[in-house]
C-alpha positions as CSV (number, residue, x, y, z in Angstrom):
1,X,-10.5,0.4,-2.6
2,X,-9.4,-0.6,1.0
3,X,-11.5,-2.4,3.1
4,X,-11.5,-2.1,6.8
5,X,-11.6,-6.1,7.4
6,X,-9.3,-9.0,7.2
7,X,-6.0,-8.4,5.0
8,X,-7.0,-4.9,4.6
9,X,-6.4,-4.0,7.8
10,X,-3.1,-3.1,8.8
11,X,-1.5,-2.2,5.2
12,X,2.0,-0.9,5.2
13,X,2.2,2.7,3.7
14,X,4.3,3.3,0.3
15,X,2.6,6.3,0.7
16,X,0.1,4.8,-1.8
17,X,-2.1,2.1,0.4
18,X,-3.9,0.6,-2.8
19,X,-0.3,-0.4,-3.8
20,X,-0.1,-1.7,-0.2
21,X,-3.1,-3.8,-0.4
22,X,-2.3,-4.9,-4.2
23,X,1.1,-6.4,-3.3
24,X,-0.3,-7.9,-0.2
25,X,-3.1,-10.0,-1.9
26,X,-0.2,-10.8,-4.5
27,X,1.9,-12.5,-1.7
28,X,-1.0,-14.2,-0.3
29,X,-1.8,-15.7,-3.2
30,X,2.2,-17.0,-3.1
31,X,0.2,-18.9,-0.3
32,X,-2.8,-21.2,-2.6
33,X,-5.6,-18.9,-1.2
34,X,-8.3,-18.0,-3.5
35,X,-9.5,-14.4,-3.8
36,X,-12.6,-15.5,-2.2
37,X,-10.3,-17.0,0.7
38,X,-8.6,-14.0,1.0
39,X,-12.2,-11.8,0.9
40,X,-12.7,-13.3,4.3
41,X,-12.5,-11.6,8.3
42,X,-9.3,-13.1,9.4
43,X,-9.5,-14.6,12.8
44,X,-5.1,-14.9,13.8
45,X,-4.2,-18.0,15.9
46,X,-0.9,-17.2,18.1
47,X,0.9,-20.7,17.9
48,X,3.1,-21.4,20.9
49,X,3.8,-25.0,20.0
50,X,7.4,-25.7,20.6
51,X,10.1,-28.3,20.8
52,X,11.3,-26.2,23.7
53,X,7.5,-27.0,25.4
54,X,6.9,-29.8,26.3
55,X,3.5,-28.8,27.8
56,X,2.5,-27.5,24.3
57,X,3.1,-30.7,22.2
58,X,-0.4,-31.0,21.2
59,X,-0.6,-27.2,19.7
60,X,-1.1,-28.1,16.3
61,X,-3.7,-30.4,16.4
62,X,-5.7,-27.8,18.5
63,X,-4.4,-25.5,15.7
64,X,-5.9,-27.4,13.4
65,X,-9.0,-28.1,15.0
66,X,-9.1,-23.8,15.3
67,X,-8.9,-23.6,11.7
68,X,-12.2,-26.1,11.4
69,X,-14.3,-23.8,13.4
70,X,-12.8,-20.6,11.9
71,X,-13.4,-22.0,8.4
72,X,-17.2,-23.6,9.3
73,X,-18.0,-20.1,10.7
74,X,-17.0,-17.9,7.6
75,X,-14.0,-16.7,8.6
76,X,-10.3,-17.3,7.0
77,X,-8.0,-18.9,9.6
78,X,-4.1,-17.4,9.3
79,X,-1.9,-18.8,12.3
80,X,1.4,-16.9,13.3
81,X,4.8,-17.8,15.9
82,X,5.3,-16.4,19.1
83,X,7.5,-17.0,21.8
84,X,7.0,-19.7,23.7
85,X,7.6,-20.5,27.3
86,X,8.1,-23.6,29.4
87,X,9.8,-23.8,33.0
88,X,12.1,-26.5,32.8
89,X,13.8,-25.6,29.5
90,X,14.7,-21.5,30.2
91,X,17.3,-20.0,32.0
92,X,17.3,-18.2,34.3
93,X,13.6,-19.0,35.1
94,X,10.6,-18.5,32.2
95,X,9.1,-15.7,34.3
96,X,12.4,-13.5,33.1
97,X,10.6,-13.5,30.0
98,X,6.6,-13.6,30.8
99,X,6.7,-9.5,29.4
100,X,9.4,-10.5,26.6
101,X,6.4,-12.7,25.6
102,X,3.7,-10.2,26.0
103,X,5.7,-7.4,24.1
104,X,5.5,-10.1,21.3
105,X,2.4,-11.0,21.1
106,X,0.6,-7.8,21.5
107,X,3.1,-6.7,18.8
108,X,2.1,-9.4,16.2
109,X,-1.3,-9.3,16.8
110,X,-1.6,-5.5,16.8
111,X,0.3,-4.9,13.7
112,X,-0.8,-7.7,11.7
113,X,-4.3,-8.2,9.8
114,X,-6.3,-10.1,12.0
115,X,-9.7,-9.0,12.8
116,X,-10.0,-11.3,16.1
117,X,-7.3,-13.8,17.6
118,X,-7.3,-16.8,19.2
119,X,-4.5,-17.4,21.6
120,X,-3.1,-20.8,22.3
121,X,-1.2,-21.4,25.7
122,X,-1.1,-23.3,28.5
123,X,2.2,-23.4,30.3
124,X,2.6,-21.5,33.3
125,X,3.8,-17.8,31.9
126,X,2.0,-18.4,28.7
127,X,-1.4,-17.4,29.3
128,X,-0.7,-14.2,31.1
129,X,1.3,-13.2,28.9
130,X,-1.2,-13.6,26.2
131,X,-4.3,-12.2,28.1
132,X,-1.5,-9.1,28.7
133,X,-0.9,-8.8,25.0
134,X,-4.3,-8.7,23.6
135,X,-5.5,-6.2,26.9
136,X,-3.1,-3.5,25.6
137,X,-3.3,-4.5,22.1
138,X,-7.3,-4.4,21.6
139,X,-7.8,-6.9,19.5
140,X,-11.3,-9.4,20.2
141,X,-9.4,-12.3,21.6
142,X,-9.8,-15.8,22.6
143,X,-7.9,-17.8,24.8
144,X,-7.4,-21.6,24.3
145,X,-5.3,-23.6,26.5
146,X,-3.6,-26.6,25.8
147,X,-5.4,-28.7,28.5
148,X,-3.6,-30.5,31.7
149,X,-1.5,-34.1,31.3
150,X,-3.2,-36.8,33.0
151,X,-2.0,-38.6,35.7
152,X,0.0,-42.0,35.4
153,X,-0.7,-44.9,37.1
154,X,2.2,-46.4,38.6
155,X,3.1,-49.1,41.4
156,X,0.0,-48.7,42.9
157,X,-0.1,-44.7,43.2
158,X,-0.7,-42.1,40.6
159,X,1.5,-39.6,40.0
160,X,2.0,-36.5,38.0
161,X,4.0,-33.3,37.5
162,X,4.7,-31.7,39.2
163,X,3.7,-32.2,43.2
164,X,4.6,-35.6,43.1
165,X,8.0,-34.7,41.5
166,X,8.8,-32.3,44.6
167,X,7.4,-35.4,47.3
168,X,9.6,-38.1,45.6
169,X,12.5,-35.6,45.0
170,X,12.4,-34.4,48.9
171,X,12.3,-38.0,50.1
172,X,15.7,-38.6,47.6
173,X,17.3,-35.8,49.9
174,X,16.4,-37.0,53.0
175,X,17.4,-40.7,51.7
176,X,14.2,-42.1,51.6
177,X,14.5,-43.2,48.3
178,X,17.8,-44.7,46.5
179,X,19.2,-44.0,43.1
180,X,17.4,-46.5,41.4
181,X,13.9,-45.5,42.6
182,X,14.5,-41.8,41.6
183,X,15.3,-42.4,38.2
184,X,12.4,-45.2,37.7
185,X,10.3,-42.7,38.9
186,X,11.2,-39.7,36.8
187,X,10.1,-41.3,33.4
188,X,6.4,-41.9,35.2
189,X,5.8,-38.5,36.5
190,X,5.0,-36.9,33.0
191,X,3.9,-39.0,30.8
192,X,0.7,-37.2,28.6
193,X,1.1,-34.2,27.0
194,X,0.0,-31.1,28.7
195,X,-0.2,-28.5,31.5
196,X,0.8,-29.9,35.2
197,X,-2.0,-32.6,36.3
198,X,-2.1,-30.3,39.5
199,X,-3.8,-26.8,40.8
200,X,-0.6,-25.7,39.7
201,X,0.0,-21.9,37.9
202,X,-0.8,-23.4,34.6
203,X,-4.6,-25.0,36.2
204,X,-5.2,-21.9,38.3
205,X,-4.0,-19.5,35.0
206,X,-6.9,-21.6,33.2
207,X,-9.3,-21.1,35.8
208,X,-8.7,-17.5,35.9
209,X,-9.0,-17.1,32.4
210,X,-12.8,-18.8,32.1
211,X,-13.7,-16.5,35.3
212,X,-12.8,-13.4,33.1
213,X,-14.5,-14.7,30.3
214,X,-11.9,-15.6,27.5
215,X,-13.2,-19.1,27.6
216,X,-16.0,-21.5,28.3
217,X,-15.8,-22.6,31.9
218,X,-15.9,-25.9,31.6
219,X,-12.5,-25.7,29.2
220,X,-10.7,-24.6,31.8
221,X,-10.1,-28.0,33.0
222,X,-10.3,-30.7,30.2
223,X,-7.6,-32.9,29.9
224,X,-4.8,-32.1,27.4
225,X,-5.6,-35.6,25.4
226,X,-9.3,-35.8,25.8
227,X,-11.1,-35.5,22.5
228,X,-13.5,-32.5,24.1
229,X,-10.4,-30.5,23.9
230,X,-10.1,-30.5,20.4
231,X,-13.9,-29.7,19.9
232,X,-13.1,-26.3,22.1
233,X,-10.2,-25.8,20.0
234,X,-12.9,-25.8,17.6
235,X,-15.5,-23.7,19.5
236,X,-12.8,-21.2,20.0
237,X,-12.4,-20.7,16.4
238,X,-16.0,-20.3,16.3
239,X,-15.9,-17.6,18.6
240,X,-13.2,-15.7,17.5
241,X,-15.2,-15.1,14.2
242,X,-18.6,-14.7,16.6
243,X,-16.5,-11.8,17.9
244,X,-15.6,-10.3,14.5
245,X,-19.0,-9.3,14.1
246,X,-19.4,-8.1,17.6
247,X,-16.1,-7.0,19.2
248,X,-15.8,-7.5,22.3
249,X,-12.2,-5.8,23.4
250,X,-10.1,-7.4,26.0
251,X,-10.6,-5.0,28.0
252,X,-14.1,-4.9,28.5
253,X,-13.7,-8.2,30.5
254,X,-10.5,-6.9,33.1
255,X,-12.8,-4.7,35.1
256,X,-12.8,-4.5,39.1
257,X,-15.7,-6.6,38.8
258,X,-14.1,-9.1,37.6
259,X,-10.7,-9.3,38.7
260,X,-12.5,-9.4,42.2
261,X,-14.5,-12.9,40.5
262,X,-11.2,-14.0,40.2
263,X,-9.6,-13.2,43.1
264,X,-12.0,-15.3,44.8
265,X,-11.9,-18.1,42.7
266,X,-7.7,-18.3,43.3
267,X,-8.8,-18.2,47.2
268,X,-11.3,-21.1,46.9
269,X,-9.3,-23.1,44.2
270,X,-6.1,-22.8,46.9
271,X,-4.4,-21.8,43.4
272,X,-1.2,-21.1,43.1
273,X,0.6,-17.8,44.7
274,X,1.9,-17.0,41.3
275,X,-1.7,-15.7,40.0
276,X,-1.6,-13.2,42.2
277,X,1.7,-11.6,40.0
278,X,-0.2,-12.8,37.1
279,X,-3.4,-11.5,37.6
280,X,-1.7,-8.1,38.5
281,X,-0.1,-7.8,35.4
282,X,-3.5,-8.7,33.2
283,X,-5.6,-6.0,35.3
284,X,-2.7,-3.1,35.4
285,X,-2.7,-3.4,31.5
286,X,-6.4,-1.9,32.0
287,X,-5.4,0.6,35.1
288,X,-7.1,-2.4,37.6
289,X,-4.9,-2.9,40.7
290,X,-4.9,-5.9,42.8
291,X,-5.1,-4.7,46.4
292,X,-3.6,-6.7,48.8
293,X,-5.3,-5.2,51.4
294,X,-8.7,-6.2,49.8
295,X,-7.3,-10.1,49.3
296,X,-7.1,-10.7,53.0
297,X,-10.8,-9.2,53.1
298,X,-11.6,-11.7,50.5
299,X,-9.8,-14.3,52.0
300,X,-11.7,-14.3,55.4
301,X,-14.9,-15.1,53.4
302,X,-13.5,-17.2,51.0
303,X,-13.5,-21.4,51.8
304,X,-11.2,-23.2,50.0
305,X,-13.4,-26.0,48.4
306,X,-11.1,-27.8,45.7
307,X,-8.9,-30.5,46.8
308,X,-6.7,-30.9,44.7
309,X,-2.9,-31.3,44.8
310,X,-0.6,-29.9,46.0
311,X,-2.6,-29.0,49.1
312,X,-5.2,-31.9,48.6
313,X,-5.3,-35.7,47.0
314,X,-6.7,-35.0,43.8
315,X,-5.5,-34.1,40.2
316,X,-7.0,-31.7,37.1
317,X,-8.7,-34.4,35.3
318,X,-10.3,-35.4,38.9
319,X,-11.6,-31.6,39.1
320,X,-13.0,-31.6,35.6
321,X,-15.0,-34.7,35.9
322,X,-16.4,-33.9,39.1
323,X,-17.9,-30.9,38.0
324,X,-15.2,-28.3,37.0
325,X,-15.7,-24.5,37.7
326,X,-19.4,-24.6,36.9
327,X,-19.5,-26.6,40.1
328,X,-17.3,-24.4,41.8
329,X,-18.7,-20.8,41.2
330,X,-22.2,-22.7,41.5
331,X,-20.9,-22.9,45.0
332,X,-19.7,-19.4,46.0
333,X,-21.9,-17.7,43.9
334,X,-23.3,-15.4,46.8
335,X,-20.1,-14.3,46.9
336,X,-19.1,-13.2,42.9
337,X,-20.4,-10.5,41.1
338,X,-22.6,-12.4,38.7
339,X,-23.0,-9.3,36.3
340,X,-19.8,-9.9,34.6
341,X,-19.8,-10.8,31.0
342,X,-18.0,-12.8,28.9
343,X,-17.3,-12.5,25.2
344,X,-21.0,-13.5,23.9
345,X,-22.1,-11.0,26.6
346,X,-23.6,-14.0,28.5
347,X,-23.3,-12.6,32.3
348,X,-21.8,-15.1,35.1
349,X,-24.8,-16.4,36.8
350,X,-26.1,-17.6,32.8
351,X,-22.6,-18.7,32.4
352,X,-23.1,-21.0,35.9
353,X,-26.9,-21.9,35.8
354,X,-27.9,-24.4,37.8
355,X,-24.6,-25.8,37.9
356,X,-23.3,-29.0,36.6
357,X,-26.3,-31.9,37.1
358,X,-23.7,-34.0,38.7
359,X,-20.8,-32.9,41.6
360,X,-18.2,-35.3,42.9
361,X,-17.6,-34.0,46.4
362,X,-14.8,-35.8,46.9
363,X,-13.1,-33.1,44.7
364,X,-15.6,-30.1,45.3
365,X,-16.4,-29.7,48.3
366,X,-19.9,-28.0,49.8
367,X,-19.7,-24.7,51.3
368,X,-21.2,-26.7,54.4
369,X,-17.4,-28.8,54.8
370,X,-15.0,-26.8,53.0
371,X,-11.4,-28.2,52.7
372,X,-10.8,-25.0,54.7
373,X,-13.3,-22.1,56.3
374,X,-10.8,-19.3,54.7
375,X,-8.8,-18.6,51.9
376,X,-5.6,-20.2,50.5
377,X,-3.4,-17.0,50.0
378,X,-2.8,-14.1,52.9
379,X,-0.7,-10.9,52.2
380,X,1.5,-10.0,55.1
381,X,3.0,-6.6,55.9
382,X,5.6,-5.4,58.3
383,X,8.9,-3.9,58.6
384,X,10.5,-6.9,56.1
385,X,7.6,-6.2,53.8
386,X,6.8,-2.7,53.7
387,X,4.7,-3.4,50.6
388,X,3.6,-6.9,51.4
389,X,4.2,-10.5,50.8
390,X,2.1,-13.9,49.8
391,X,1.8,-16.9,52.0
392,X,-0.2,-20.1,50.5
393,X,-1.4,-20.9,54.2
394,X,-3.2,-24.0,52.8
395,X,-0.2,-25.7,51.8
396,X,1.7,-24.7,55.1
397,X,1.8,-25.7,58.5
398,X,-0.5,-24.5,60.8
399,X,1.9,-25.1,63.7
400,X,4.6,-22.7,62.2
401,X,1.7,-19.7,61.4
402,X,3.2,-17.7,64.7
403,X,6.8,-17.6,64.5
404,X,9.9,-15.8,65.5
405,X,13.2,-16.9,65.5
406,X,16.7,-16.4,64.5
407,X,17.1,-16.6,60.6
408,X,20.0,-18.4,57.8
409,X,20.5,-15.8,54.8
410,X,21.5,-17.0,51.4
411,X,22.7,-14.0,49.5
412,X,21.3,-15.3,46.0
413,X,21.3,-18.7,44.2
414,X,24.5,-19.2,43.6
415,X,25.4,-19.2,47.7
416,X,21.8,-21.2,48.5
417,X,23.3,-24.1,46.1
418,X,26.7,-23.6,47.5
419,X,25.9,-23.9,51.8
420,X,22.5,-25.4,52.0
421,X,23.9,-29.3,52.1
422,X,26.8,-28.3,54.0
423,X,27.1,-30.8,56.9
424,X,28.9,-28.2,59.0
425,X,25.6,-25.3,58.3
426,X,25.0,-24.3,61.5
427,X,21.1,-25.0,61.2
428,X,18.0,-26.1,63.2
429,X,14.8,-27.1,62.6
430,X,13.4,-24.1,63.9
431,X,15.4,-21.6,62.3
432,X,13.5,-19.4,59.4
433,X,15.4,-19.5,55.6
434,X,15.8,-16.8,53.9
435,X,16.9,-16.7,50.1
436,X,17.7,-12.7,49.0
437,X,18.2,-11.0,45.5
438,X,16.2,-13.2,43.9
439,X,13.1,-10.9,42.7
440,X,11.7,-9.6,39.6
441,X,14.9,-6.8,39.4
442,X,17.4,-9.7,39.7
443,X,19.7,-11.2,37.3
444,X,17.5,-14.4,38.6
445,X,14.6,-12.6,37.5
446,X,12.2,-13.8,40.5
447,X,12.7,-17.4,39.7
448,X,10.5,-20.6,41.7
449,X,13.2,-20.8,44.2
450,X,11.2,-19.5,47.3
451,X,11.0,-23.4,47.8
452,X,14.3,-24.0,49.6
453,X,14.7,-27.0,50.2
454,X,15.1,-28.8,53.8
455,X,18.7,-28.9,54.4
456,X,20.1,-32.4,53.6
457,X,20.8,-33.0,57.4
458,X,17.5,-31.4,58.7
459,X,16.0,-33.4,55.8
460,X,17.7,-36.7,57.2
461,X,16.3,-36.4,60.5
462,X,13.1,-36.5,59.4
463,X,12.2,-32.2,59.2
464,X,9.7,-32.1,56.6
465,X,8.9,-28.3,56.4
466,X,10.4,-24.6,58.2
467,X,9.6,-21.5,57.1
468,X,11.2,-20.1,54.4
469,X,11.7,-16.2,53.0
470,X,12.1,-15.0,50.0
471,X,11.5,-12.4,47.2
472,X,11.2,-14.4,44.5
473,X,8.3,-16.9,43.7
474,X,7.9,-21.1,44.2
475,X,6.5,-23.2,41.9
476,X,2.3,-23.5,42.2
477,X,2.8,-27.1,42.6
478,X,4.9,-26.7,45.8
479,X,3.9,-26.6,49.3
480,X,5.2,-25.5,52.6
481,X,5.4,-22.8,55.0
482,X,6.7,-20.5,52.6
483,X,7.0,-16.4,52.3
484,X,6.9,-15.2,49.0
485,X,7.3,-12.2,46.8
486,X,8.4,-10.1,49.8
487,X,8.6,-6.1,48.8
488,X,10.7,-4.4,48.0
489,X,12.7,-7.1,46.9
490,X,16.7,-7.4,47.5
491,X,17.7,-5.6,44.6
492,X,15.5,-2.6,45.1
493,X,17.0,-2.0,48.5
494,X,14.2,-3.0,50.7
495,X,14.6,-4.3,53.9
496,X,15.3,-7.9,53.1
497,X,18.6,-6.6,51.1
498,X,19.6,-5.9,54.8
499,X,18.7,-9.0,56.6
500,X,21.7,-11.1,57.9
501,X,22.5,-14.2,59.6
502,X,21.3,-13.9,63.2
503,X,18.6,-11.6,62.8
504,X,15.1,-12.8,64.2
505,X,12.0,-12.4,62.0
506,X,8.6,-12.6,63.4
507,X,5.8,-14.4,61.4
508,X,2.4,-14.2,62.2
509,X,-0.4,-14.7,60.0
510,X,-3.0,-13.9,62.7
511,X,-2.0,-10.2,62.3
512,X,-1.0,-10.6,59.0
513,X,2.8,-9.6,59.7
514,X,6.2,-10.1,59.0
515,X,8.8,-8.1,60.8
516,X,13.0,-8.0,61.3
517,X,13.4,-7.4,64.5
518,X,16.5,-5.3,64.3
519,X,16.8,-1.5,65.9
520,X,16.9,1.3,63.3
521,X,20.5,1.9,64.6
522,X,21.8,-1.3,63.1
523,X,19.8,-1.4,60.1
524,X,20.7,2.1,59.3
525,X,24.2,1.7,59.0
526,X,24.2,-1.8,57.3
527,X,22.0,0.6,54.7
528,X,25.1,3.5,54.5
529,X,27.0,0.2,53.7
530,X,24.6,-1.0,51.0
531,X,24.9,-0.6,47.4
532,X,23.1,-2.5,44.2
533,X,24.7,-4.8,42.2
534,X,26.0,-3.5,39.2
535,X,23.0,-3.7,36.2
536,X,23.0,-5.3,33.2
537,X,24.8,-3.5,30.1
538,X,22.7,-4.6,27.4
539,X,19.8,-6.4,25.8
540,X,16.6,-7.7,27.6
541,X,18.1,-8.0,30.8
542,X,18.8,-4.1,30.9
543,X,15.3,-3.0,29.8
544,X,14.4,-5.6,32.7
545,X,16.4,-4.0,35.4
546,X,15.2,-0.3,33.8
547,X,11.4,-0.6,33.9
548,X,10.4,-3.7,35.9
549,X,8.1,-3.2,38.9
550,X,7.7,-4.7,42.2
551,X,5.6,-8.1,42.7
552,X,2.7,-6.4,43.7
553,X,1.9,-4.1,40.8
554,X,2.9,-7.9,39.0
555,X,5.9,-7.5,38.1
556,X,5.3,-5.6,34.7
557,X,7.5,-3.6,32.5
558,X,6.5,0.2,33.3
559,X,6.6,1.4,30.0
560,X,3.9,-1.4,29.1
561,X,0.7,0.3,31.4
562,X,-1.9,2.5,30.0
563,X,-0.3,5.7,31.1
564,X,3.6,4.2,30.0
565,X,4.8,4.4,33.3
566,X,3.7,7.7,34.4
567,X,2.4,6.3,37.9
């Protein structure tokens, strides 16, 4: 009497599974479906709308508009919480709870009867954690995002989260801008719903997500409250019950292949650093790595062609009106693999065509006069980062690329709030920052805090960037000449935990390096002295500090891989 489809799928076991089925149809009914309803493949919709995000204010309209296509195509639409994430609203920082969000999802969509599942996110952590979930789940999924806010037009400029909040923000330190103009500005930053209006983590995350295949290209980049979104909320629906009768599982998309596709669209988008965490974490729930190694191959070959903010002058809705990423991969197509499908089984070059009929070069630019010749990201290794570390060299200064000098150590937030205004900080403008015990093992759990600011005083005299160091992550709307994810982090006992005020670091993105210039001697006995700080006792932050890994393998809860851990 079971039946392998829809709401017989998953039955709970009384140890009689007719009985199973039978109550389940009785509780559905609870519901107002119709035994014909209830007959049908069920296509699950993971609803991260929240009051806790703002990002993900439009979620049930694009819900809604999920359940048209679901229902048009013959399939019964059945949506279902999950956690939801947003960056301003969690402490410590949302990425503390990217896998918390993953283990959910894959949870819910793995245990309950859904025979394909669209997933609806948008916000920064939201998507990977999604595309994580249904990889190790292995359900047909489709991902929907909620679409990026438009800019505002305002005195003359536009403006839009969350570049422009950082640029008005660091002229308020430096005293640029009074009271008054800070606070009129912050109610004109944000003021659509949706994603940052920037190539920000959420845009990148998007762009990423079409590359694999989990969505159309061209939705990667309409605007949160254009009516086109709402017809691919619609599409998606479609799709997901397309899929029911031809599963397509996750995995079959996160393949070297294509994880490669999407390294090189990060490096020509000049995305944000935190894709490269991301994307990590979405391939090693397949057994893909990311190879840092391999990224600074790619990004020698790679031209960064979209300018958008925060490296360039234009926003998301700019990108999707001058062409989007059919434009874009029309343009380094040489370069992808163009045998990679998507979930119709279309391959990348049907997916790109001709391209788009029209391009707006003002936003994408020819491979002829690129925005830059290389990439956007380097890795750099070295004795500070034995297993590597991310510099966005298109949002830094060129002039700081090669540079040693002596260095400022904050030993974790709470001292980098504490010291870094202090008139008396014995600081210069050419002195390298460097926030520790910050990373993925952390109690910060590897917050955007890589951005340090300019000291107030440096900031004052008119220093707009100095290289900073960290092993925690910044913000994909930020910009500056700023290390990143450095490992082994802090906690771990790498080499930054034994970094100190005085020390000189060597940068130097020519040879890809990043060193501590201190003899073994020294370092050796500041390691004798050495010694963790004390872990978590319970809860989520204890399973964090138990099974997280490093940056590189993307930060990922061990037990989560294919083989649970045994790497």
């Amino acid at each position: 009497m079971t039946d392998a489809k829809g709401l017989g799928r998953n039955a709970a076991n009384y140890g009689d599974r007719d009985f199973a089925l039978y109550l389940r149809r009785s509780f559905a009914k609870s519901m107002g479906y119709s035994r014909e309803a209830l007959a049908r493949p069920v296509v699950g919709i993971a609803d991260t709308g929240s009051e806790l995000n703002n990002c993900h204010r439009t979620a049930p309209e694009l819900i809604e508009a999920v359940k048209r296509g679901v229902l048009m195509a013959g399939g019964l639409p059945l949506s279902f919480p999950t956690i939801s994430l947003c960056e301003p609203f969690l402490s410590p920082c949302s990425m503390h709870y990217r896998n918390l969000m993953a283990l959910d999802t894959e949870a819910m969509i793995a245990a309950q009867p859904m025979d394909a599942v669209v997933l609806v996110g948008g916000c920064d952590k939201t998507v990977p954690a999604q595309l994580m979930a249904a990889a190790s789940a292995g359900i047909p999924a489709v991902q929907l995002v909620v679409g990026p806010m438009s800019a505002n037009r305002f005195q003359g400029e536009r403006l839009a989260a969350c570049t422009d909040c950082r640029r008005y923000w660091a002229r308020y330190r430096a005293g640029d801008v009074s009271q008054e103009r800070i606070e009129e500005v912050e109610g004109s930053l944000a003021t659509t719903a949706g994603t940052c209006g920037v190539m920000g983590t959420a845009s990148t995350m998007a762009c990423i997500a079409a590359t694999l295949g989990f969505m159309p290209l061209e939705a990667a980049s309409i605007p949160a409250t254009h009516a086109d979104r709402l017809r691919a909320a619609e599409a998606a629906g479609a799709q997901a019950v397309r899929l029911i009768h031809k599963p397509v599982p996750p995995a079959a998309l996160i393949t070297p292949e294509s994880v490669e596709n999407a390294l090189r669209v990060l490096l020509a988008l000049g995305g944000s650093t935190n894709a490269l965490v991301h994307l990590a974490a979405i391939a090693g729930r397949c057994g893909v790595a990311v190879d840092y190694h391999r990224l600074n191959e790619l990004s020698e070959t790679t031209p960064v062609l979209v300018d958008l903010k925060p490296t360039g002058e234009g926003y998301m809705e700019d990108f999707h009106a001058a062409g989007g990423m059919r434009a874009l991969l029309h343009e380094i197509r040489d370069l992808l693999h163009l045998g990679c499908t998507d979930l119709d089984g279309r391959t990348l070059a049907e997916r790109i065509g001709d391209g788009p009929s029209f391009v707006d070069r003002a936003y994408i630019k020819p491979r002829a006069a690129p925005v830059s010749p290389v990439g956007g990201l380097v890795a750099l290794f070295g004795s500070l980062a034995p297993e590597g570390a991310i510099l966005k060299r298109s949002a830094a200064t060129p002039a700081l690329f090669e540079h040693e000098a002596r260095c400022l150590v904050f030993d974790g937030l709470e001292d980098l709030a504490n010291r870094i205004d202090d008139e008396a900080l014995d600081v210069t403008p050419s002195d390298i920052l460097i926030l520790k015990g910050a990373g993925p093992l952390s109690a910060a759990g590897m917050p955007e805090a890589g951005y340090l600011p300019i000291p107030k005083k440096l900031a004052r005299q008119g220093v707009k960037d100095m290289v900073r160091m960290s092993d925690c992550r910044m913000s994909g709307t930020a910009f500056g000449t700023v290390v990143l994810h450095i490992a082994p982090e802090a906690v771990a006992g790498g080499p930054l935990a034994l970094v100190e005020t005085g020390d000189r670091v060597r940068l130097s993105v020519a040879e890809r390096r990043l060193d501590l210039l201190v003899d073994e001697a020294t370092l050796a006995a500041r390691r004798a002295r050495w010694s963790p700080p004390p872990a978590p006792a319970r809860g989520w932050d204890a399973l964090v500090r138990r099974e997280v890994l490093q940056a590189p393998q993307g930060a990922d809860l061990r037990f989560l891989l294919p083989d649970g851990g045994a790497r």
